[in-house]
Structures are given as structure tokens and as C-alpha cells.
Residue frames as qw, qx, qy, qz and C-alpha x, y, z in Angstrom:
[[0.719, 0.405, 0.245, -0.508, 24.86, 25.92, 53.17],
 [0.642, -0.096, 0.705, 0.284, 25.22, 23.04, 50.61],
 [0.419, 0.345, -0.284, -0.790, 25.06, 23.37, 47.11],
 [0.683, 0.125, 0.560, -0.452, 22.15, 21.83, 45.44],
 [0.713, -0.022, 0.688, 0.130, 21.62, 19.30, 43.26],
 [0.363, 0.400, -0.507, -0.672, 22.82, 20.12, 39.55],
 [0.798, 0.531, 0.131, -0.253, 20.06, 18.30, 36.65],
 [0.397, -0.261, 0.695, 0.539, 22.48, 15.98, 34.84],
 [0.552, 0.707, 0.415, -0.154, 21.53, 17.36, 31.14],
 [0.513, 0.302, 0.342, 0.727, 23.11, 18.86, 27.71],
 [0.121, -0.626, -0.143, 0.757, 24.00, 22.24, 28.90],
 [0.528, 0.767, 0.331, 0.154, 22.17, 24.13, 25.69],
 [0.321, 0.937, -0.136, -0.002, 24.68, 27.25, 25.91],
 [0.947, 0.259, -0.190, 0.026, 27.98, 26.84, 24.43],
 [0.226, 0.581, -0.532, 0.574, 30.63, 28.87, 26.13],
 [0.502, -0.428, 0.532, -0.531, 29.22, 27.55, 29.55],
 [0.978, 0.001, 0.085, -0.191, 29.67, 23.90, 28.10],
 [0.669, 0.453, -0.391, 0.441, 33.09, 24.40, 27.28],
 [0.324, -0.611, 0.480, -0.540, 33.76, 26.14, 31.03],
 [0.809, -0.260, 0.455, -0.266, 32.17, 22.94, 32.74],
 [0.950, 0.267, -0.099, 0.130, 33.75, 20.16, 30.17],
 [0.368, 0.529, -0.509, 0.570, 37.59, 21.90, 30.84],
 [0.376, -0.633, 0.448, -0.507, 36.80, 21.97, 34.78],
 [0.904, -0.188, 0.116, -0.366, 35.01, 18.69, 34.82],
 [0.749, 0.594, -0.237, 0.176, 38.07, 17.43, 32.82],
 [0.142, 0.630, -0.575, 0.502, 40.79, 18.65, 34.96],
 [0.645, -0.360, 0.397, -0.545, 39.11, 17.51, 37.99],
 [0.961, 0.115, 0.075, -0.239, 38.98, 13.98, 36.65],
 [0.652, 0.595, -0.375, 0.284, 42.25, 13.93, 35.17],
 [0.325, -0.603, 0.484, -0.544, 43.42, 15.24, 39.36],
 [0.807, -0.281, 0.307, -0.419, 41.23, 12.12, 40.63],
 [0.918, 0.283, -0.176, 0.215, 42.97, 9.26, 38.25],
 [0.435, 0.542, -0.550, 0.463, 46.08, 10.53, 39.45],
 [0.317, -0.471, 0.616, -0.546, 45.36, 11.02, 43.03],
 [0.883, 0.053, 0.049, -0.463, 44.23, 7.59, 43.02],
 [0.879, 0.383, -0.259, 0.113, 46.60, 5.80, 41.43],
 [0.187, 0.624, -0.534, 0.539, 49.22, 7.39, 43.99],
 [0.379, -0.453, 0.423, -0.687, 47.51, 6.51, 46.88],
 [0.866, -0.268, 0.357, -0.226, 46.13, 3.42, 46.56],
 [0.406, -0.476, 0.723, 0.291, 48.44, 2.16, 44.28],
 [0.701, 0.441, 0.538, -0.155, 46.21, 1.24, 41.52],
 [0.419, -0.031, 0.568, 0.708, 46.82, 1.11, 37.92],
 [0.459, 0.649, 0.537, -0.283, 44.63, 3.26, 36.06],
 [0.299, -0.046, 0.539, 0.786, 44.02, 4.60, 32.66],
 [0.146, 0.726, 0.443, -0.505, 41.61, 7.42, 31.53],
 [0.275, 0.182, 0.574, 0.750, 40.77, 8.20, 27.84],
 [0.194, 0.701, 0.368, -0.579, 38.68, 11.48, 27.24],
 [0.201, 0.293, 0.484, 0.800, 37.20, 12.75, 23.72],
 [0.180, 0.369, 0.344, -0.845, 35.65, 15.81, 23.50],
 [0.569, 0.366, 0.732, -0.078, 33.11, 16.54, 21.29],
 [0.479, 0.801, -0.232, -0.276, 35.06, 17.72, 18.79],
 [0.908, 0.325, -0.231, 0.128, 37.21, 14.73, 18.76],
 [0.212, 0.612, -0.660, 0.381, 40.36, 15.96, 20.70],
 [0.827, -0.130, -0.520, 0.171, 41.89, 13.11, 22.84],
 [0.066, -0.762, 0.464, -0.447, 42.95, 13.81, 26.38],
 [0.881, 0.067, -0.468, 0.003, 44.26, 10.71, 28.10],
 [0.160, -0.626, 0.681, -0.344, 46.22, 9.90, 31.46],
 [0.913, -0.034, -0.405, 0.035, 47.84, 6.55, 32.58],
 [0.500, -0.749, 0.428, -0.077, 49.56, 5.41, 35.90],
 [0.923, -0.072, 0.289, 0.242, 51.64, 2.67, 33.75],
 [0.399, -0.305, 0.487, 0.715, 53.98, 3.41, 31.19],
 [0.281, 0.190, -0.220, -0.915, 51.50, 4.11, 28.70],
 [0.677, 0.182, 0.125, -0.702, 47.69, 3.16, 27.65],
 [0.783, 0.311, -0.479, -0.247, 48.53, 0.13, 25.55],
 [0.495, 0.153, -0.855, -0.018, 49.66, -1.70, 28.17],
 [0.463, 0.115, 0.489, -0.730, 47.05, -1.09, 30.69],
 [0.657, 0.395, -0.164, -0.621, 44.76, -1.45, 27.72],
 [0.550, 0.363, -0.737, -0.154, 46.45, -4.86, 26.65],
 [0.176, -0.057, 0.795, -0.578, 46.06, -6.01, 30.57],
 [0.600, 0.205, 0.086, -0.768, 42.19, -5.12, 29.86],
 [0.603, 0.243, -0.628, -0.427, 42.07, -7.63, 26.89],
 [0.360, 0.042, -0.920, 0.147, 43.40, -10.52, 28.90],
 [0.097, 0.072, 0.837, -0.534, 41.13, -10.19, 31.49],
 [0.597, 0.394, 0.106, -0.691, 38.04, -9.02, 29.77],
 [0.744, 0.276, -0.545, -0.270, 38.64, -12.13, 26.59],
 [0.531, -0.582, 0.616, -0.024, 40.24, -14.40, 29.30],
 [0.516, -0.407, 0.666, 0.352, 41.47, -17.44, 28.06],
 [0.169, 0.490, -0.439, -0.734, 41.89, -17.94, 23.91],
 [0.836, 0.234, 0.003, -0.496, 40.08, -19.46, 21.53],
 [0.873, -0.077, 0.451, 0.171, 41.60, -22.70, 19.91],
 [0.715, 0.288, 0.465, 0.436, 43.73, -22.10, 17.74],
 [0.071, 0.935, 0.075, 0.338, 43.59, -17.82, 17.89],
 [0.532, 0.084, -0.278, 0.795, 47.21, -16.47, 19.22],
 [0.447, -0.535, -0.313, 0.645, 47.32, -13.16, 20.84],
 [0.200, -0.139, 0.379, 0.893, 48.30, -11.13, 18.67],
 [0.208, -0.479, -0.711, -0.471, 44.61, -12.17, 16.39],
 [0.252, -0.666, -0.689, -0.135, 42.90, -11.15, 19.36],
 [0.188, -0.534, -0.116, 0.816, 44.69, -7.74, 20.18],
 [0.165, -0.062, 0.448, 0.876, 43.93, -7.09, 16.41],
 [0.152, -0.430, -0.838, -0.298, 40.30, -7.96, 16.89],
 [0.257, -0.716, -0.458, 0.460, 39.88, -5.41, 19.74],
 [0.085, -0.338, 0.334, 0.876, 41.73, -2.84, 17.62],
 [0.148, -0.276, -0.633, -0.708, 39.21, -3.37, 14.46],
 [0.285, -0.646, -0.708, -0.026, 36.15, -3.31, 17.31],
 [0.262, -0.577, -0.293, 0.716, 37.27, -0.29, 18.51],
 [0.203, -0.152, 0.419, 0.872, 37.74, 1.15, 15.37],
 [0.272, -0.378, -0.549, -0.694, 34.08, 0.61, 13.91],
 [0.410, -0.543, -0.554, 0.479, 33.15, 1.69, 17.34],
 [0.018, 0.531, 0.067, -0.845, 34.30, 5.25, 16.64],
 [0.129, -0.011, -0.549, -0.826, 32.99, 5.13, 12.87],
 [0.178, -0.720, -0.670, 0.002, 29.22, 4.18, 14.93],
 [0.461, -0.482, -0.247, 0.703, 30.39, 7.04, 17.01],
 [0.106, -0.079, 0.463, 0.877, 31.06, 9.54, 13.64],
 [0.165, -0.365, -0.869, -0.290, 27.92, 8.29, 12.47],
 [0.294, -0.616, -0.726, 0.084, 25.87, 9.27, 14.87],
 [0.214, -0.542, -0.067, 0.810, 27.19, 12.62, 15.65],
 [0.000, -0.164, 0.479, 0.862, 26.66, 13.24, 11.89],
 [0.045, -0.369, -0.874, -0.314, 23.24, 12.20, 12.25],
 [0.205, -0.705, -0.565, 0.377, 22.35, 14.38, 14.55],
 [0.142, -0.307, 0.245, 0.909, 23.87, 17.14, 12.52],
 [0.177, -0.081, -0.671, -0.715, 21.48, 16.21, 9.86],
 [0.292, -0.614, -0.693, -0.241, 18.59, 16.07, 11.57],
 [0.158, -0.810, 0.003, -0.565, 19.17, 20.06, 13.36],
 [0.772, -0.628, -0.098, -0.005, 20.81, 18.74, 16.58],
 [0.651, -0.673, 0.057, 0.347, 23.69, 19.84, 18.41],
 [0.464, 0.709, 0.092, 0.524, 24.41, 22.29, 15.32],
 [0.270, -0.961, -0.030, -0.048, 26.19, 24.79, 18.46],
 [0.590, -0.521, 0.401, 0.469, 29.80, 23.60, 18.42],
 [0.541, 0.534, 0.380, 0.527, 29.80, 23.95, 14.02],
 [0.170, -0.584, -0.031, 0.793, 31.45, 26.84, 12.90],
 [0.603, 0.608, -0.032, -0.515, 30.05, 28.80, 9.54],
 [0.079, -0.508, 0.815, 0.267, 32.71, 26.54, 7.70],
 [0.193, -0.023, 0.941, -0.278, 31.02, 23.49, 9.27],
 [0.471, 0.517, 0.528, -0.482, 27.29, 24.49, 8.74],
 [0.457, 0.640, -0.310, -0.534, 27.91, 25.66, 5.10],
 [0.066, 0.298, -0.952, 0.017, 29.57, 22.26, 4.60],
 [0.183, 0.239, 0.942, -0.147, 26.49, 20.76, 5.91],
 [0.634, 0.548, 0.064, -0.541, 23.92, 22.98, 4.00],
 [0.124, 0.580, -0.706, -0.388, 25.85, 21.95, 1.06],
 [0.252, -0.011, -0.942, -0.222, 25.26, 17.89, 1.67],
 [0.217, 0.411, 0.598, -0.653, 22.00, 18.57, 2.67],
 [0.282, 0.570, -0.431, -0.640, 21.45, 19.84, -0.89],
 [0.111, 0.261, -0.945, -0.163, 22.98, 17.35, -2.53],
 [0.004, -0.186, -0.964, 0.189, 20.73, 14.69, -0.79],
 [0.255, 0.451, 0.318, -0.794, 17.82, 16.74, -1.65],
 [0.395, 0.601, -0.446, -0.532, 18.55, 17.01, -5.04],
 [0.146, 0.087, -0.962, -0.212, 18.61, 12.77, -5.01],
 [0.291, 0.307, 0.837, -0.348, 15.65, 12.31, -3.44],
 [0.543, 0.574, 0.028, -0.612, 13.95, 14.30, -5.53],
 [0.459, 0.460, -0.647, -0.400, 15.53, 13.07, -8.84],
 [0.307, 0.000, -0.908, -0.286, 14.36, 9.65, -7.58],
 [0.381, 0.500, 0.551, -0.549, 10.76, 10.59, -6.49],
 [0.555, 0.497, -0.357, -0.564, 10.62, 12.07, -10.35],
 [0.368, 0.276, -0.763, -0.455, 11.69, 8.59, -11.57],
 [0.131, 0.124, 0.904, -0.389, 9.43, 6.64, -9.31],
 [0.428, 0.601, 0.281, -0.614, 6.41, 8.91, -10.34],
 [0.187, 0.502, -0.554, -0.637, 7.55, 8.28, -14.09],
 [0.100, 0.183, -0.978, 0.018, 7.66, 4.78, -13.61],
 [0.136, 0.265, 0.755, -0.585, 4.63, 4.68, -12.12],
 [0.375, 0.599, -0.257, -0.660, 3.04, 6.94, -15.21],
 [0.476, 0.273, -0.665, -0.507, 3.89, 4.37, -17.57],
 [0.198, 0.295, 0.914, -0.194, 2.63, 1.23, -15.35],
 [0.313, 0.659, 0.597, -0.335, -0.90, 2.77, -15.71],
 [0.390, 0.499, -0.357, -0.687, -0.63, 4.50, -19.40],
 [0.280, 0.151, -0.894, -0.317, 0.21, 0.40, -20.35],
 [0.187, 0.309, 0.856, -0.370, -2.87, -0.67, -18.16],
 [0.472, 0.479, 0.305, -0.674, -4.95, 1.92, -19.64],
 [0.517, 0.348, -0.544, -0.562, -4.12, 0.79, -23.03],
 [0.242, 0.083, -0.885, -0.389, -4.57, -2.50, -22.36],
 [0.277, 0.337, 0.762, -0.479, -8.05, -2.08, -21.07],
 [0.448, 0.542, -0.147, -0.696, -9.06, -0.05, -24.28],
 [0.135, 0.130, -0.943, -0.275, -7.91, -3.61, -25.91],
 [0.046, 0.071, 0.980, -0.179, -9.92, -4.91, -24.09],
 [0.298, 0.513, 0.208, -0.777, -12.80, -2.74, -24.76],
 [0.526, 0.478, -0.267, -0.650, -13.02, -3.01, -28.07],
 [0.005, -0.141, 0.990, -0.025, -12.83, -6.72, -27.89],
 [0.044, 0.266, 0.753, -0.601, -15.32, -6.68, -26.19],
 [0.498, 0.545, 0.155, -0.656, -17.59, -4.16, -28.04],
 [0.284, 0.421, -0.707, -0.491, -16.52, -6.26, -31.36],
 [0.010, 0.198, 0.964, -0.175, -17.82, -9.51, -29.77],
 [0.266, 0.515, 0.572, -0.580, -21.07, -7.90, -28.95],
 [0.407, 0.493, -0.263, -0.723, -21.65, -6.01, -32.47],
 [0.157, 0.253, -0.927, -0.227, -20.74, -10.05, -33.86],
 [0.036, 0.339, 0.919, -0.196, -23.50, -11.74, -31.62],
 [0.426, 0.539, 0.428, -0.587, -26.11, -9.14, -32.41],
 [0.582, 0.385, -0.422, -0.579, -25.61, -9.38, -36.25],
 [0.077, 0.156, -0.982, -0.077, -26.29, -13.04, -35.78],
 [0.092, 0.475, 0.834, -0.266, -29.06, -13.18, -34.25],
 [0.292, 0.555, -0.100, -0.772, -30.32, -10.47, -36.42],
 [0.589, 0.196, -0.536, -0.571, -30.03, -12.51, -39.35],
 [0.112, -0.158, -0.978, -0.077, -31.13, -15.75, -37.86],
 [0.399, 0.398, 0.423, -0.710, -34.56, -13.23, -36.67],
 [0.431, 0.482, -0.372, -0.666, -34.74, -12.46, -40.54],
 [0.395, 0.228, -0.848, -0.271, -34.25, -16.01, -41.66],
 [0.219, 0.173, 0.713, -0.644, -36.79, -17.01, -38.79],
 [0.278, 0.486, 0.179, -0.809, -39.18, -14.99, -40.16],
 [0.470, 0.386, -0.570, -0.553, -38.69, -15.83, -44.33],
 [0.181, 0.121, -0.976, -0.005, -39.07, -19.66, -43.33],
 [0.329, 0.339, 0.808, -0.354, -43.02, -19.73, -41.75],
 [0.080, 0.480, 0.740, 0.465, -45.88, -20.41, -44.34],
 [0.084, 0.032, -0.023, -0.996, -48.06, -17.88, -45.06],
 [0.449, -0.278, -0.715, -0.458, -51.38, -20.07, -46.01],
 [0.160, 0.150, 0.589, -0.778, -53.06, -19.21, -42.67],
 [0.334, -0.459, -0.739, -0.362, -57.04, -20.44, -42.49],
 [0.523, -0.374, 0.241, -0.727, -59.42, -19.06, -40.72],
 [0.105, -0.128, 0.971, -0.174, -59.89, -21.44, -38.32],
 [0.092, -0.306, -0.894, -0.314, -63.53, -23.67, -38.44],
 [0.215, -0.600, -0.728, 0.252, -65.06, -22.20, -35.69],
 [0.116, 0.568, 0.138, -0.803, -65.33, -18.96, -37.57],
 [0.053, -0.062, -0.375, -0.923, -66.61, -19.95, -40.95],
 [0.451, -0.005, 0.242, -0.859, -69.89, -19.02, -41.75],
 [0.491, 0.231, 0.757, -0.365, -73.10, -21.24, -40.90],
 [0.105, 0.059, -0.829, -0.546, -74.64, -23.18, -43.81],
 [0.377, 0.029, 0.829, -0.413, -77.93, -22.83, -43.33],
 [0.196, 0.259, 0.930, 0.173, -80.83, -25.59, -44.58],
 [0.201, -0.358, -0.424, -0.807, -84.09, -24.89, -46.04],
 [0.460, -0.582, -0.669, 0.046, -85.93, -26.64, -43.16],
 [0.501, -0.417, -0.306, 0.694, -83.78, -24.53, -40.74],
 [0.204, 0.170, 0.096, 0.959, -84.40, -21.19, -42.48],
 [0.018, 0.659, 0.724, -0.205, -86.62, -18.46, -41.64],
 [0.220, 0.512, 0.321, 0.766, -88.14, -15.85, -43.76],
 [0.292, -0.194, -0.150, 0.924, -88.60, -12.48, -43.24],
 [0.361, -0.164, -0.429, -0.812, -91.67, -11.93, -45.33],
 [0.181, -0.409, -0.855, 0.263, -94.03, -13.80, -42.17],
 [0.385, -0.576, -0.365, -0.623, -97.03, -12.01, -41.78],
 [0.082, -0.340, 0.625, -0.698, -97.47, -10.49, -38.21],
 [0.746, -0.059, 0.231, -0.622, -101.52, -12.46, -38.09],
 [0.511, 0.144, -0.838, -0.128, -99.89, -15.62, -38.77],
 [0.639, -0.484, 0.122, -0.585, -101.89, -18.10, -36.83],
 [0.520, -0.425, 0.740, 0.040, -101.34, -21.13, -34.86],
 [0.829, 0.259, 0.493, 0.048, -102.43, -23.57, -37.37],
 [0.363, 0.863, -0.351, 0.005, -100.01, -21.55, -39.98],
 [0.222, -0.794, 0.551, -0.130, -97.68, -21.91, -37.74],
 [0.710, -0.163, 0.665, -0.164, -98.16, -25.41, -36.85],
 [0.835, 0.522, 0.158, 0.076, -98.44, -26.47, -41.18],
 [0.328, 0.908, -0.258, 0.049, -95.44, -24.39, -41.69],
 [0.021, -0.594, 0.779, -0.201, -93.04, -26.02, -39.46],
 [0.880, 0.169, -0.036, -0.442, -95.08, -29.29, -39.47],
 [0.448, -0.447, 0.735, 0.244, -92.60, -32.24, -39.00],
 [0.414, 0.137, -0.779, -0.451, -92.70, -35.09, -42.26],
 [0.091, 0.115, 0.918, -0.368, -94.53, -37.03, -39.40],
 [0.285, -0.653, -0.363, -0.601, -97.20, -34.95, -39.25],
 [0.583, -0.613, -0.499, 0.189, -96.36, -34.73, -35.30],
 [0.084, 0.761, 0.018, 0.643, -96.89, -31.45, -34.01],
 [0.256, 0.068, -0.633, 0.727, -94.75, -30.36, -30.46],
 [0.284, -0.654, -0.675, 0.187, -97.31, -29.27, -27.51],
 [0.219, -0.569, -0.269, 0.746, -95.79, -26.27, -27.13],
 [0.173, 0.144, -0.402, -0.887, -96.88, -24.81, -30.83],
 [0.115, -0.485, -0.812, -0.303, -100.39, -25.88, -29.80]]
């Protein structure tokens, strides 16, 4: 019966990640050699673990000149005017900030709770520590952000109260103006006011008057002497 397919994943427990990394390890290390014997090939096999140790096999004389082979064929032919040497040193500085991405990233994952199983108490105290630390800045520059922020809007608020009372000064100015131009409005129309014509009183004539002392048996021919034009011509209707 075969055995079945192992889940290529990040074995979670740690003594049974160190078992399979040493086997898997050997086994590889077995295959580069048997390989190089047989077919004759050159090879060269760098392992880091993931604590950094270096385990390494070569079928040349040693890794740098496999590794120098590599260059030439991977850069093939040189730039103008760039020697060898410039461009063995360039692979050397690309490796290097290669492993300080490398560093990097392992230590990120420390800091953000991941693959905290190979740290020993040493290690973890070490990282509580700068874990701290970096706490202790952020905060101290959230406080000075929030400070900063504090006085932006203390100097806004004052200078809206400026503006306020500008404002309420202007307004107190234009109403005592027009206050006294109401007042001085006022002291400046005449006072001699007439009644107007068509209220004073009728003037009336002697012709036009009529007494009050008439006898109620006045008759027509009273009537008719009394109001009597200067003609002597007397209307029809007071006949």
C-alpha cells in the first residue's frame, strides 16, 4: 500500500518540524551527492535553517566557484566598461540585502505573533521588550499629534471670538446711527399742521339759513314769502 499524499504546509508543532527539516535535509544533501557522482554534474546546495545555521554541499572544490560559474552565465557578457571583479562584487552586495529582506521579514512576523515557536524565553522577552519600546513611541507621538491638534482649534476658536465681536461692534455702530439719524428725522418736520379745507366748518349765509323758531301751521304762502326769490319767482314745487 502507498503512502498518501502529505499537504505541503508549516508543520505548526515544533519538535516534529525539527524531525522532518533534519530528515528532509539529509535526504537532500544524499541526492546532490548521488547526483553529482553519477551523472557527473557539478552541483552546489546551500541550506539555512530557520534559525540561520548554514548547511551547504558542493561537487567542485568549493561554493565560490560553482557560484562564480553561476554569475557568468546568469550576467553573461559585461557591461562596457564593468570588469569582473565590479560584477562579482555586485552579486555579493545583492545577496547581502537579500538576507537583510530575509531578517526583515522573519522579524516581522515575530512582531506581528507569527512563528513565535522556535524563540526561546530569552528571545520572546527580548521581543516583549521592543514591543514596549515601540509602544511607548507611538503613544508619545499620538499625545503630540492630539496636542497639536488642541492648539490648531484653541487658535481657531480664538480667532472666531475676534471675529465675533467685530462683528457685534459693527452692528451696535450701525444701529446707533440710524438711531440718531431716526431722532434727527424726527426734530427736522414742521409742526404747523392745518386742518385740511375739507374739514373746516361751513359758513353759512342769511339767505341759506334756517330757523328753528318756524311755526309747525306755517302755510304755503308763508312759505312761499319767506323763501321768495328777489324776483319775485316762486318754484312749482312750493306751490
Amino acid at each position: 500500500m502507498g503512502r498518501g499524499k502529505v499537504e505541503l504546509k508549516r508543520i505548526e508543532n515544533k519538535i516534529n518540524r525539527q524531525v522532518t527539516f533534519a530528515k528532509r535535509r539529509n535526504g537532500l544533501l544524499k541526492k546532490a551527492y548521488e547526483l553529482s557522482i553519477l551523472c557527473d554534474a557539478e552541483v552546489a546546495l546551500i541550506i539555512f535553517s530557520n534559525r540561520g545555521k548554514l548547511y551547504e554541499f558542493s561537487s567542485s572544490n568549493s561554493i565560490a566557484d560553482t557560484l562564480e560559474r553561476y554569475n557568468r552565465c546568469t550576467y553573461g557578457a559585461l557591461e562596457p566598461g564593468e570588469t569582473e571583479i565590479e560584477t562579482q562584487r555586485n552579486y555579493q552586495e545583492y545577496l547581502k540585502l537579500k538576507a537583510k529582506v530575509e531578517v526583515l521579514q522573519h522579524s516581522q512576523r515575530h512582531f506581528l505573533g507569527e512563528d513565535l515557536g522556535d524563540l526561546g524565553s530569552k528571545e520572546l522577552e527580548q521581543l516583549e521588550h521592543q514591543l514596549d519600546f515601540s509602544l511607548k513611541k507611538i503613544r508619545s507621538l499620538k499625545m503630540e499629534h492630539m496636542v497639536e491638534q488642541l492648539s490648531k482649534l484653541e487658535r481657531k476658536e480664538a480667532m472666531l471670538l475676534e471675529t465675533n465681536r467685530n462683528l457685534r461692534r459693527k452692528l451696535d455702530e450701525n444701529a446707533s446711527t440710524l438711531r440718531s439719524t431716526w431722532e434727527t428725522g424726527e426734530q427736522s418736520v414742521p409742526c404747523n399742521l392745518q386742518h385740511p379745507r375739507f374739514l373746516e366748518p361751513l359758513q353759512c349765509t342769511t339767505s341759506m339759513q334756517i330757523s328753528h323758531n318756524v311755526p309747525v301751521d306755517l302755510t304755503h304762502e308763508n312759505i312761499a314769502t319767506t323763501t321768495s326769490a328777489p324776483s319775485g319767482f316762486i318754484p312749482d314745487w312750493m306751490l
